[in-house]
C-alpha positions, 0 to 999 in steps of 0.5 A: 066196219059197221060204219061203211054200212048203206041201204040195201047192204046185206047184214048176215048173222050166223048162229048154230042151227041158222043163217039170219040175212037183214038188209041194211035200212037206215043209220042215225049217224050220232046219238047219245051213249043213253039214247035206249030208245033205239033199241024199242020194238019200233027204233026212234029214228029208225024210219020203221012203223010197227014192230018187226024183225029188226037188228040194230047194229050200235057202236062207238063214234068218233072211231077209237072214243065213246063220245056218242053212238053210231045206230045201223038198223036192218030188217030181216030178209031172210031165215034159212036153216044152216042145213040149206047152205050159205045165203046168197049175201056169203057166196057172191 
């Protein structure tokens, strides 16, 4: 669960031809369905100073209603091709 999320947690994001490995750096725990700014190249709230290589991770909050958004933000780790193998955050 997105909201389970600390700093430091690996967050891996698997695609055809990569694995994309983002290490968990900030949440803003409750904001407004219409909050967009955090999703700018440099995320309100984020704690990040420029732009970069950025997931924001956004879900419902309260869990089971859509009063307000939870934001997890990450900054990339690691690249590697699928060709190279899993990253170390899938194989322990």
């Amino acid at each position: 669960y997105v909201n389970t999320l600390t700093p430091g947690d690996p967050i891996v994001v698997e695609t055809r031809d990569a694995y994309y490995t983002y290490e968990m750096t900030s949440v803003l725990p409750q904001t407004s369905p219409s909050n967009i700014s955090v999703i700018e190249p440099v995320p309100v709230g984020s704690g990040f100073d420029k732009p970069g290589r950025y997931l924001t991770l956004t879900t419902c909050t309260p869990e089971f209603t859509s009063t307000y958004r939870l934001i997890v933000w990450g900054k990339m780790v690691d690249e590697r091709p699928r060709s190279e193998g899993k990253p170390k955050a899938l194989v322990g």
